[in-house]
C-alpha positions as CSV (number, residue, x, y, z in Angstrom):
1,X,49.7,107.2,37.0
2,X,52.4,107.5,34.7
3,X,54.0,110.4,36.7
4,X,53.1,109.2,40.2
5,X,55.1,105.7,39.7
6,X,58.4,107.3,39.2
7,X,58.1,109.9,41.7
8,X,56.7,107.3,44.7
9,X,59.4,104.9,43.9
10,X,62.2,107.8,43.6
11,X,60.9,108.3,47.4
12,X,60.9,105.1,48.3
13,X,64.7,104.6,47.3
14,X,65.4,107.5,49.3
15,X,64.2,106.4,51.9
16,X,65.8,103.0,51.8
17,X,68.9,104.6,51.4
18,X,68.3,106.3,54.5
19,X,67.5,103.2,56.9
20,X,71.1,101.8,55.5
21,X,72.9,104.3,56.1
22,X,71.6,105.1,59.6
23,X,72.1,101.2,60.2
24,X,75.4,101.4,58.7
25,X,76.3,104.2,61.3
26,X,75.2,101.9,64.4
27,X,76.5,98.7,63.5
28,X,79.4,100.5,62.0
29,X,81.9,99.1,65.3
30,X,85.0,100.8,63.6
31,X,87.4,103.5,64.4
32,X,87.6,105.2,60.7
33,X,84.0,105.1,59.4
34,X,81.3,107.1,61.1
35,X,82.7,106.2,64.6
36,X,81.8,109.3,66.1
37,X,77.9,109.1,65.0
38,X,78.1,104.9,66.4
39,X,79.3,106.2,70.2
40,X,75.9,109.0,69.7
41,X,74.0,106.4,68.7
42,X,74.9,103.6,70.9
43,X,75.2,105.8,73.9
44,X,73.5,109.0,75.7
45,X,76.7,110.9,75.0
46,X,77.0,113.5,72.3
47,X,80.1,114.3,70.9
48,X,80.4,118.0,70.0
49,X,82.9,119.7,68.4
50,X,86.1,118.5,68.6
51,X,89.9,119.1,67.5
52,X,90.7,117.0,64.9
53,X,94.6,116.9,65.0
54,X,96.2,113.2,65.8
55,X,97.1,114.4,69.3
56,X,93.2,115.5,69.9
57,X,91.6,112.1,68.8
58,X,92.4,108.6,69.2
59,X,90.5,105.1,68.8
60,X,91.3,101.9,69.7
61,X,89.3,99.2,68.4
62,X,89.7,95.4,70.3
63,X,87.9,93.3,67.9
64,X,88.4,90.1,70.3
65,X,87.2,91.7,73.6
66,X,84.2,93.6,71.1
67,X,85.1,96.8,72.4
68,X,86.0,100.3,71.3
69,X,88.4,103.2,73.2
70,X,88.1,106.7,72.4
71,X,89.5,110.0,73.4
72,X,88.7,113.2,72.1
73,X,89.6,116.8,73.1
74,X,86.6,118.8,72.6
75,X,86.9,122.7,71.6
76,X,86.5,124.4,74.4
77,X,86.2,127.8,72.5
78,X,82.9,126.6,70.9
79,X,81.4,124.2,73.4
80,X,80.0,126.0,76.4
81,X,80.7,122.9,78.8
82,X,78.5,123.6,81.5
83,X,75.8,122.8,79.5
84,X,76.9,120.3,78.1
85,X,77.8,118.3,81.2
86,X,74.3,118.9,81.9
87,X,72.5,118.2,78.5
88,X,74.6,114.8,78.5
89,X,73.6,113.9,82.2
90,X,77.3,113.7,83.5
91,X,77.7,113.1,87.2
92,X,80.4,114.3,89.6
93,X,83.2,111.9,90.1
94,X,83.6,113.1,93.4
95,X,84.7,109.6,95.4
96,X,83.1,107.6,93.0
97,X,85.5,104.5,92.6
98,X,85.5,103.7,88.7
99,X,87.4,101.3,86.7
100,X,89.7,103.5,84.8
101,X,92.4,101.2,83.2
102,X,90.1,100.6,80.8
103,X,91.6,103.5,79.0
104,X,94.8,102.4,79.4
105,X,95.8,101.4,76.2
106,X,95.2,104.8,75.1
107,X,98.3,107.4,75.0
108,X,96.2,109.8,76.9
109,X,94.4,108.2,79.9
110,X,92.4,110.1,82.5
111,X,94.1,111.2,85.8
112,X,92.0,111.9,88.3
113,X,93.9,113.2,91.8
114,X,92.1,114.9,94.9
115,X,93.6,118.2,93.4
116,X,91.5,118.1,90.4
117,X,88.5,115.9,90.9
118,X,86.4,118.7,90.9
119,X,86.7,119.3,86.9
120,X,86.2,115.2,86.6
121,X,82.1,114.0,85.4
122,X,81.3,110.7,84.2
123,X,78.4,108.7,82.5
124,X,78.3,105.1,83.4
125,X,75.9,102.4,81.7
126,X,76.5,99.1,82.4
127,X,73.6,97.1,81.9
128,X,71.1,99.6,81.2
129,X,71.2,99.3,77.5
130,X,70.6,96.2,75.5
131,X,73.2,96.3,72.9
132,X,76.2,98.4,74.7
133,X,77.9,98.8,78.0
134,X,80.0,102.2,78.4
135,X,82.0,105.1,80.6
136,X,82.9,108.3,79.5
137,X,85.0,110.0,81.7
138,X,84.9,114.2,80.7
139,X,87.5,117.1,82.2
140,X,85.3,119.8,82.5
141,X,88.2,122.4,82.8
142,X,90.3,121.6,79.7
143,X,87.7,119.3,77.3
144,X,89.5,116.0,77.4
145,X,86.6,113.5,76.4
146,X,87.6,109.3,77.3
147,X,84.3,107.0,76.2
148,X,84.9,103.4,76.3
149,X,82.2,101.3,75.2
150,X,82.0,97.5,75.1
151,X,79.4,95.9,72.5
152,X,77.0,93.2,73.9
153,X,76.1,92.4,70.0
């Protein structure tokens, strides 16, 4: 008994420490502290490997409106994009009329012309999560990555 105590309650604050930190991770609405593990958490979009130079990555976080702007260029020369524009269920834009000036405070903001529409998917959730709305915009062709999400909590 006198082993067993130590050893279940070394477990037990393991696992503790594990439940905060996920929930640390999801309610963590900032752009410096796991911010990319909050968008794969909050949203059905992963985010895979990605440049991490100042012009690759950028994060705008509007406390008063409770949302969050990212972009990210993802490494094309380790992410085989096909499949993931298929694991992460992104549509063609095609005609699809979305509301892109949501990314307009970003430097980089998506630019989608009849010329390149082809290389343009998106993921859209609006109301189909309880605790985030969101629209990730993805170039297929060069691995520019916009996800905008807008916290409901």
């Amino acid at each position: 008994m006198l082993i067993l105590t130590p050893i279940v309650g070394i477990g037990l604050l393991g696992f503790g420490g594990l439940v905060c930190l996920a929930q640390s991770m999801i309610n963590s609405n900032s752009c410096n502290r796991f911010n990319i593990d909050n968008i794969e958490t909050r949203i059905p979009v992963g985010i895979p490997a990605v440049y991490n130079d100042p012009d690759c990555f950028s994060c705008i976080l509007d406390k008063a409106a409770n949302t969050k702007t990212n972009y990210f260029k993802i490494r094309t020369d380790a992410v085989e994009m096909d499949g993931y524009v298929e694991r992460n269920f992104f549509i063609p834009v095609n005609e699809t009329d979305l509301d892109l000036s949501v990314f307009g405070k970003l430097a980089k903001i998506p630019e989608i012309t009849p010329d390149n529409v082809q290389n343009f998917y998106y993921s859209l959730g609006i109301g189909k999560r309880v605790r985030t709305d969101w629209l990730a915009i993805l170039n297929k062709d060069n691995g520019d990555l916009w996800v905008y999400m807008q916290y409901k909590d």
